[in-house]
C-alpha positions as CSV (number, residue, x, y, z in Angstrom):
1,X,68.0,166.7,122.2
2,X,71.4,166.3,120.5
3,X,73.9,165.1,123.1
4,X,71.9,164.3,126.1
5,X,70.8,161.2,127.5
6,X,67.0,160.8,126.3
7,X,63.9,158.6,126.7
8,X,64.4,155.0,127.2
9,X,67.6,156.0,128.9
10,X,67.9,157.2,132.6
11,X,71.4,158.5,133.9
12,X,72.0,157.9,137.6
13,X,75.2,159.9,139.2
14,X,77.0,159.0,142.1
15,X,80.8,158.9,143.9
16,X,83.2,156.4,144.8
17,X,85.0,156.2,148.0
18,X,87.5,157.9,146.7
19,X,85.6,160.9,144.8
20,X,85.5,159.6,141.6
21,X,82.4,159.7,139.4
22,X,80.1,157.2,138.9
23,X,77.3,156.9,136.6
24,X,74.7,154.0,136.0
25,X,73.1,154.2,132.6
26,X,70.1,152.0,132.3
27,X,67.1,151.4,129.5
28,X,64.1,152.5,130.2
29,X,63.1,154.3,134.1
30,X,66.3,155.1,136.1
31,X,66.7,151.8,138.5
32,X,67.2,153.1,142.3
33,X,71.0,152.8,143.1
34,X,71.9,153.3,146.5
35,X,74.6,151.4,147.2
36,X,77.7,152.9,148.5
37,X,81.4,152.2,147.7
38,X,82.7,151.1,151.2
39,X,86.4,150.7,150.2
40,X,88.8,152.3,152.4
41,X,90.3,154.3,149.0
42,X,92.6,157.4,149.3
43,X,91.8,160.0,146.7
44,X,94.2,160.0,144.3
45,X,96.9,162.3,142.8
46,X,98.0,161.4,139.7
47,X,100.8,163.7,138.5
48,X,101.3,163.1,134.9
49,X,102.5,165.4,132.0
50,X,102.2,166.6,128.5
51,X,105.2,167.3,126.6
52,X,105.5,168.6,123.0
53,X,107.7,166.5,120.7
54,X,110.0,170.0,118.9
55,X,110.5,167.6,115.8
56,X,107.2,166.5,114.8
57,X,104.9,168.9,116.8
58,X,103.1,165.8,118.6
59,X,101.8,165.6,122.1
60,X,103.2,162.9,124.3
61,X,101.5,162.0,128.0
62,X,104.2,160.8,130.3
63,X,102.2,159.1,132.8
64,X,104.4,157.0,135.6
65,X,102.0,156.3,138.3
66,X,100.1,154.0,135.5
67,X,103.1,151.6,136.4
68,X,101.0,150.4,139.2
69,X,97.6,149.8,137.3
70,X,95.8,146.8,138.2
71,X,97.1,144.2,135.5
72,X,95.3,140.8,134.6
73,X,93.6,140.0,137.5
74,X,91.8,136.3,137.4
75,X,88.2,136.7,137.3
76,X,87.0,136.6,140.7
77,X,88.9,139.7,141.7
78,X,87.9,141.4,138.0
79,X,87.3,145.4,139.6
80,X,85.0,145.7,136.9
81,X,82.3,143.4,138.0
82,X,79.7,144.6,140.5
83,X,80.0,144.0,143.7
84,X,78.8,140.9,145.0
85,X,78.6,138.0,148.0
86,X,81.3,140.4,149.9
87,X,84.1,140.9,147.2
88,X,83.9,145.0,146.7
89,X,84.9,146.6,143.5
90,X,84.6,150.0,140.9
91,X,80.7,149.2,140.6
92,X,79.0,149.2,144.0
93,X,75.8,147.8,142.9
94,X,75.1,144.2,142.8
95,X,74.4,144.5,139.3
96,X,73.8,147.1,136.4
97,X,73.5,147.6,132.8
98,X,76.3,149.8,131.4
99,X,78.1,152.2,133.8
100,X,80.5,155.2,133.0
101,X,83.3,155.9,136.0
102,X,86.6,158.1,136.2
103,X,89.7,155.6,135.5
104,X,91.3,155.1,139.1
105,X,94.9,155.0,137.0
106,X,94.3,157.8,134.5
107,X,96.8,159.1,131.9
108,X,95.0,162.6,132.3
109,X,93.5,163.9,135.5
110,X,92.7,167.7,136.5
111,X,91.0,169.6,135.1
112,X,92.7,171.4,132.0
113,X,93.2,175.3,131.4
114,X,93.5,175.0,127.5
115,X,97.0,173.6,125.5
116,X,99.5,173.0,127.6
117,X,102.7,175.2,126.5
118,X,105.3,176.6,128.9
119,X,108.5,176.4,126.8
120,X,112.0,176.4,128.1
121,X,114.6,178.9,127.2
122,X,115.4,177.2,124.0
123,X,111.9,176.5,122.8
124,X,112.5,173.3,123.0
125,X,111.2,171.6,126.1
126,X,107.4,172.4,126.4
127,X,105.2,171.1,129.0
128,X,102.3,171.4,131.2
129,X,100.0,169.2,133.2
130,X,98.9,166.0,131.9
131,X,95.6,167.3,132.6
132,X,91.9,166.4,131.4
133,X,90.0,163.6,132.1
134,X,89.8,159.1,131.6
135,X,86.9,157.3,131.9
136,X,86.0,153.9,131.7
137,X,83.3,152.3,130.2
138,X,82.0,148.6,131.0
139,X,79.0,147.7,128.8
140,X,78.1,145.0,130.9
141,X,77.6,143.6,134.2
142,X,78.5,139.7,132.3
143,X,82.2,139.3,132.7
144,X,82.0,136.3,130.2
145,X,80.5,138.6,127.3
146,X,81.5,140.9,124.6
147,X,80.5,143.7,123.2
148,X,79.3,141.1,119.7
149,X,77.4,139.6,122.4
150,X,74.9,142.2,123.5
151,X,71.5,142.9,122.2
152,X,70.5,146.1,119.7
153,X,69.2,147.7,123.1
154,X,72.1,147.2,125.1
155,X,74.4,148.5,122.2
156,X,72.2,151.6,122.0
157,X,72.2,152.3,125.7
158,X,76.5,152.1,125.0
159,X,75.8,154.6,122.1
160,X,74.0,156.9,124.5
161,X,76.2,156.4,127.1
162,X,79.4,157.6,124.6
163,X,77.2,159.8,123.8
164,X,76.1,161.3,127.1
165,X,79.9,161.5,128.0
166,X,81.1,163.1,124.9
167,X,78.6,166.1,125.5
168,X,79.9,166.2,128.8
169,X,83.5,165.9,128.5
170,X,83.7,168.3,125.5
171,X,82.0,171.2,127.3
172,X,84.5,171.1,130.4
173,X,87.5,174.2,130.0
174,X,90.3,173.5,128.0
175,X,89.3,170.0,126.5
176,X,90.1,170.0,122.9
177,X,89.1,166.4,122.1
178,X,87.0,163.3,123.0
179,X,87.8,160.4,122.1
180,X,86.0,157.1,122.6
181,X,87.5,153.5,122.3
182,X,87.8,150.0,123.0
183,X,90.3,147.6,122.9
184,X,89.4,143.8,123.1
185,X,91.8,140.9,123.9
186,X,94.9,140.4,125.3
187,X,96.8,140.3,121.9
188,X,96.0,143.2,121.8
189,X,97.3,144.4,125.6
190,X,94.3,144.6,127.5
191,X,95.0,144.6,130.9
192,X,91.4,143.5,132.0
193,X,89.3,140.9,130.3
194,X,86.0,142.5,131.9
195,X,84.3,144.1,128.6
196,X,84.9,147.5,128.8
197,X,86.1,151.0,127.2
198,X,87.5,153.9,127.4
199,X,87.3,157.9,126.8
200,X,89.6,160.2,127.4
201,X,88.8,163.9,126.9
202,X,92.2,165.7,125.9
203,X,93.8,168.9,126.5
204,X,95.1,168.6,122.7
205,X,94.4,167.8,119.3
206,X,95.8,164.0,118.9
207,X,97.9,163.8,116.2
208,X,96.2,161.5,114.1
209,X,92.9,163.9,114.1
210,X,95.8,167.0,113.3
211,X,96.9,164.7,110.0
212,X,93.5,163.9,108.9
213,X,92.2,168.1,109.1
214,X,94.8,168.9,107.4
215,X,94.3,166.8,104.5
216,X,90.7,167.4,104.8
217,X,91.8,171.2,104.4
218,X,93.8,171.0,100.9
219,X,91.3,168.7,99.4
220,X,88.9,171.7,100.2
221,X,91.2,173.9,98.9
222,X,91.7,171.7,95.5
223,X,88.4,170.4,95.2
224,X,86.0,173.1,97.0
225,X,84.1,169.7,98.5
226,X,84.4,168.1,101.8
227,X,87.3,165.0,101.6
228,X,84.9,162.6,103.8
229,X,81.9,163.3,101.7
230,X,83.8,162.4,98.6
231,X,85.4,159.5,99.9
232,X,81.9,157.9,101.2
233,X,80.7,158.9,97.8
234,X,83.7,157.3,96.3
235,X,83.6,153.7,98.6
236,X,79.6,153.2,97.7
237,X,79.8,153.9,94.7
238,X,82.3,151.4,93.8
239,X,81.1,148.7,96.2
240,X,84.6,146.6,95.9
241,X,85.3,147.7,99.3
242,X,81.9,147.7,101.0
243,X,81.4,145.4,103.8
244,X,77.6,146.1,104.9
245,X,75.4,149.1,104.0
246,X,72.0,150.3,105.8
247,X,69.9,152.9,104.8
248,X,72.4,155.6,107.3
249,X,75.3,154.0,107.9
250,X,78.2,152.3,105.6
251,X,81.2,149.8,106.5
252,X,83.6,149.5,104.2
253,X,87.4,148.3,104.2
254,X,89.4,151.8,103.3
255,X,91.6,151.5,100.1
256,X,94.6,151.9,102.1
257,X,94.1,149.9,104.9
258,X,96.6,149.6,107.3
259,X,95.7,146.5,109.1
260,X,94.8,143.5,107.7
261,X,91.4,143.5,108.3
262,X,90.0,147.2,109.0
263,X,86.4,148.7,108.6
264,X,85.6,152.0,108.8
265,X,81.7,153.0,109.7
266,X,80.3,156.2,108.8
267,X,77.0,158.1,108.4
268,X,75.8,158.9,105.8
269,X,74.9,162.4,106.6
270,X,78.2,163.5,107.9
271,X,78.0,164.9,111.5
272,X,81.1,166.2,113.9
273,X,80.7,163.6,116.6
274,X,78.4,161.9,118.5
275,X,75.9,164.4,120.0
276,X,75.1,166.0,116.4
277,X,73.9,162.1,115.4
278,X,70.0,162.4,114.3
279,X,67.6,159.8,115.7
280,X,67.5,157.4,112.5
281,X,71.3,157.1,112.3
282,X,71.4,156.1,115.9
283,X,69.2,153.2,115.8
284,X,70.4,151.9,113.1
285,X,74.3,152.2,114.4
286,X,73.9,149.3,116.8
287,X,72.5,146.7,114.1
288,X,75.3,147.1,111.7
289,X,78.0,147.9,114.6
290,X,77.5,144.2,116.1
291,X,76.8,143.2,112.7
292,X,81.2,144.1,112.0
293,X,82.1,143.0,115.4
294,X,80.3,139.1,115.0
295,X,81.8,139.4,111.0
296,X,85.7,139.6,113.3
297,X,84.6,136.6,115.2
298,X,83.8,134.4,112.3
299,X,86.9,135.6,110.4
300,X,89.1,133.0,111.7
301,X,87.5,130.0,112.4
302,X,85.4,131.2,115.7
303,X,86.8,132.4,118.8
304,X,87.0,136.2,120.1
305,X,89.4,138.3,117.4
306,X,91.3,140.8,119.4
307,X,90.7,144.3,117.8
308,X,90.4,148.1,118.9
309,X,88.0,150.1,118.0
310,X,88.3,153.9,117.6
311,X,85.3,156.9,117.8
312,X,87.3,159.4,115.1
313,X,84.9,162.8,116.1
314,X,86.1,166.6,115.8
315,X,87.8,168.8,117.7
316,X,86.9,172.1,119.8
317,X,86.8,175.2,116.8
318,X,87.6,172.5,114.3
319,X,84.2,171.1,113.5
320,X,84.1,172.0,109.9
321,X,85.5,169.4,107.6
322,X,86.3,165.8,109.7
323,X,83.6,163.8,110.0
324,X,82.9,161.3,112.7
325,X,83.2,158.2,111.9
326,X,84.9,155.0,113.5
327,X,87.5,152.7,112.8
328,X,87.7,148.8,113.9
329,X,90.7,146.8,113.0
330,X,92.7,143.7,114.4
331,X,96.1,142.9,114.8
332,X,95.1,138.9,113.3
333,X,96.4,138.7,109.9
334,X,95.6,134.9,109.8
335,X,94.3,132.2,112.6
336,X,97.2,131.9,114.1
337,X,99.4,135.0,113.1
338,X,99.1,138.4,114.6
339,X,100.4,141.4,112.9
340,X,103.0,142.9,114.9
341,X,104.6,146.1,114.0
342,X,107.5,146.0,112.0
343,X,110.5,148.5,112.4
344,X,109.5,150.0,108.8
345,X,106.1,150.9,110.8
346,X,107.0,151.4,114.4
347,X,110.3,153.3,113.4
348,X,108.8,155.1,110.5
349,X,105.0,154.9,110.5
350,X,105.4,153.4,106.9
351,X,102.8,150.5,107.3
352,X,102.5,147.6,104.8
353,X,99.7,145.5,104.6
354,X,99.6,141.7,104.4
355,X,96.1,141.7,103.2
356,X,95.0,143.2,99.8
357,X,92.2,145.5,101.1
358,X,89.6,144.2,98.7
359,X,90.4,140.7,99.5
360,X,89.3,141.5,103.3
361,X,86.4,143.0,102.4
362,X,85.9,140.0,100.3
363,X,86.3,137.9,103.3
364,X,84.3,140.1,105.5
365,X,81.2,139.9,103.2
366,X,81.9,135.5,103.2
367,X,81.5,135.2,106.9
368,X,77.9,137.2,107.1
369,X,75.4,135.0,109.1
């Protein structure tokens, strides 16, 4: 079924010490998990808030308590890594496969009663709770690996788990979006090295999805077609662009790439998100996935390329036109340059690119095993 954990995955749900969720997602039957988080943890209170930006209509999450975070810890006191030989940490088993748990530092917490709105006098101060939920996701118990290092199996048992989590999250009052991610390297400001994800299930529409409906909406009302069927159409057809291609799935670099180096993935069949995926697009998803992510490595001359890669998939009552789809893209621009944003992009979200987009896809298609 659509947006449940299936056969060969089993789903194991437990708490931490503090009440937080746990769940252990394993291949094949559900391995026995007793162990029990013996930390002496507090529950926590995060207090955070969502306040509407008057001049652009955007959603911002203040979020002070994240101050304190755990940040860049050396590896033998990584909270990530099960617990082992006396050293406790998130993951109270001794080992595991890939495991889904509520972020101890989340940017959202609560649960949420819709938008958050309560204006001020003037109409210009809205807030509400920062509420809704953060989870994190390690795909591995190997603190050493990568998510290019797993195996097809272990990348499918991460797509269930996203999955899983998405049906989950989405169906919980008042979450408007899911959004799954992962950001890799400390380039790009990771604050753990453990590899890992994130979703966060928000009380809003991000802004980013908001822009991309609404142009998906004129070029309905110009064209009377769906803009992400066209532009599939459009990238496969032309084949400039095209990084990989199965028989479901497509990468290509997108003609107005942003970063220097940025693929896009999408199904062919275009679905809202994760839980309408059919069973032939998800197995082939993890071949062509870790297919990109070992293209990254090999851009530069070896070495892990720092990137972040993003699960675009629709919002509540706003499943019609975007299509899931997810985009990967680094900061590198060459092997020893990183793209940082200039004030032309921080200050005015005007990017320019230092890579011609066909000349990364170029690249891209070079480095293939």
């Amino acid at each position: 079924m659509a947006g449940t954990v299936t056969e060969p995955t089993a789903r194991t749900v437990t708490t931490l010490a503090d009440g937080r969720e746990l769940i252990y997602y394993d291949s094949g039957a559900a391995v026995p998990r007793n162990a029990v988080d013996r930390r002496p943890l507090d529950p926590q209170a995060p207090a955070s808030q969502c306040r509407l930006d008057p001049a652009t209509g955007d959603w911002v999450t203040v979020a002070a308590h994240r101050q304190a975070r755990t940040y860049q810890p050396p590896a033998e006191e990584c909270p990530l890594c099960p617990s082992r030989d006396g050293r406790l940490s998130e993951i109270p088993a001794d080992d595991y496969q890939v495991a889904v748990f509520e972020n101890r530092f989340p940017s959202l917490a609560g649960a949420p009663a819709g938008v958050p709105g309560d204006a001020s006098d003037d109409g210009l101060r809205t807030a509400g709770p920062g509420a809704g939920r953060c989870e994190v996701v390690c795909f591995t118990a190997d603190h050493d690996a990568s998510f290019a290092d797993l195996d097809e199996p272990r990348a499918r048992l991460v797509l269930d788990a996203w999955t899983d989590r998405t049906a989950a999250l989405s169906a919980l009052p008042g979450v408007r979006q899911v959004y799954c991610f992962e950001n890799r390297g400390a380039e790009i400001g990771v604050t753990l090295a453990h590899p890992h994800g994130q979703i966060y299930a928000f009380p809003f529409t991000t802004p980013r999805t908001a822009r991309m409906i609404a142009q998906a909406t004129e070029h309905r009302a110009a064209t009377g077609r769906n803009l992400f069927d066209d532009l599939v159409a459009a990238e496969r057809a032309d084949g400039d662009r095209v990084v990989v291609a199965g028989e479901h799935w497509t990468a290509f670099v997108p003609f107005a790439a942003r970063w220097p180096y940025e693929v896009h993935l999408y199904p062919h069949r275009r679905v809202p998100d994760l839980t309408a995926l059919d069973a032939a697009q998800r197995a082939e998803f993890p071949r062509l996935y870790l297919d990109v992510l070992r293209r990254f490595d090999r851009l530069f001359g070896g070495g892990r390329t720092p990137y972040i890669s993003a699960w675009h998939q629709a919002p509540a009552g706003q499943r019609d036109e975007l299509a899931l789809h997810l985009e990967l893209f680094t900061i590198r621009r060459t092997a020893d340059k990183l793209k940082y944003l200039a004030g032309v992009e921080s200050g005015m979200d005007a990017f320019v690119n230092d890579v011609t987009p066909e000349d990364a896809a170029r690249r891209l298609r070079e480095v293939a095993r």
